[in-house]
C-alpha angles and dihedrals in degrees: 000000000000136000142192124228124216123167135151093041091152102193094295096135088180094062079045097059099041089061093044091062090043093058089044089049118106097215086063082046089056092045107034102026125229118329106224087184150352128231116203111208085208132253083107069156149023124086108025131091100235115064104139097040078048093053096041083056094049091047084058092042086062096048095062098037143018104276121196109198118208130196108257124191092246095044088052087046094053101043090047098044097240122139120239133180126266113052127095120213091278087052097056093036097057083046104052081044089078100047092125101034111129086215083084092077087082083065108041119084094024126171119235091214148023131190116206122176087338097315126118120208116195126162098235110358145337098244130129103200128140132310099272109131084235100052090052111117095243088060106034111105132211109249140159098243122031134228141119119291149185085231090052130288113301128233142187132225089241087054089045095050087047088059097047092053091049089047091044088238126133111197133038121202115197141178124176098093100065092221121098105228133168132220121181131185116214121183090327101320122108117209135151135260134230116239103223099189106201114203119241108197085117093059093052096264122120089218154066126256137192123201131218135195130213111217097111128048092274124194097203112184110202124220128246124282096222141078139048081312103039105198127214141156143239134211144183087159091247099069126022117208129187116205122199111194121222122215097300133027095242127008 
């Protein structure tokens, strides 16, 4: 099985789109393989400009493929009223224009977490601490000292790791923080790992790619799906690879 990993859309359809024909493009399929699912790490909204043509674009995403939806902090934010950083006035006002859109079903009623193959996918952190809105795990960040926080509880790889071996997990797949990042446990020593993106222009893909086995119980943030280089992930479960998109989707 393999799946592909979107999360931090943010209501940018055109970083959307460009993704959804990636993933329908025969040259991913030479290179990646076929994908059998998608996750979404959640902020399928907030910020952008475009959340109904984003969720119109999601809504045909899950047509053509199993689609898990996950609880994002901005999706929370949005469907609670509370303000959050980040958006301008077109921004909110694209946004409270959709109010009544039945789109929003898709959002509604969302997980917080998902667990494929021993992997857990959340969209900010594995913790289950108390019932503060910040220490939710939609809004709880990878750091490297922990402590509460206004931005969301902060934890560290070491606390991560903890929680996947109470759990029986091996591996942990975030979003939230916009910024790919690796953390790998050997023999009892977390480090972490070097992203070496490859570029893939000679493969057909407009793009640059890192690979990552694993061997080894692996934390893999994935980067933001928005932007002039929109990020995602890919996953058979035996290899994890991020893929950071250039200017156009092929060349």
């Amino acid at each position: 099985m393999a799946v592909c990993v979107l999360s931090d859309i943010h209501a940018d359809a055109e970083a959307l789109s460009r993704v959804i024909a990636l993933l329908c493009d025969r040259r991913f399929c030479e290179v990646f393989g076929g994908i059998d699912g998608v996750v979404c790490l959640g902020d399928i909204l907030g910020r952008g400009h475009q959340p109904e043509e984003t969720l119109q674009r999601m809504q045909a995403l899950s047509e053509q493929l199993p689609v898990t939806f996950l609880l994002g902090n901005h999706d929370d934010a949005y469907l609670r009223h509370i303000p959050v950083s980040g958006g301008d006035r077109r921004s909110g006002e694209a946004h409270e224009g959709i109010r009544e859109s039945p789109l929003l079903s898709m959002i509604r009623g969302m997980k917080q977490e998902t667990v494929i193959d021993s992997m857990l996918f959340v969209h900010g952190g594995p913790l289950r601490l108390g019932g503060g809105l910040t220490e939710q795990p939609f809004w709880q960040r990878l750091s490297t000292r922990p402590g509460p926080s206004f931005s969301g509880y902060h934890y560290t790889a070491e606390m991560a790791f903890e929680e996947l071996d109470r759990r029986g997990l091996s591996h942990l797949c975030i979003g939230h923080q916009h910024t790919p990042i690796c953390c790998r446990k050997d023999g009892g020593i977390i480090k972490r790992v070097g992203l070496d993106f490859i570029p893939l222009t000679g493969r057909g893909i407009a793009g640059e790619c890192a690979c990552i086995d694993l061997n080894d119980p692996t934390i893999i943030r994935v980067g933001a799906c928005m932007g002039n280089h929109p990020e995602i992930g890919i996953t058979d479960f035996r290899r994890f690879f991020l893929l950071r998109l250039s200017a156009d989707v092929c060349p």
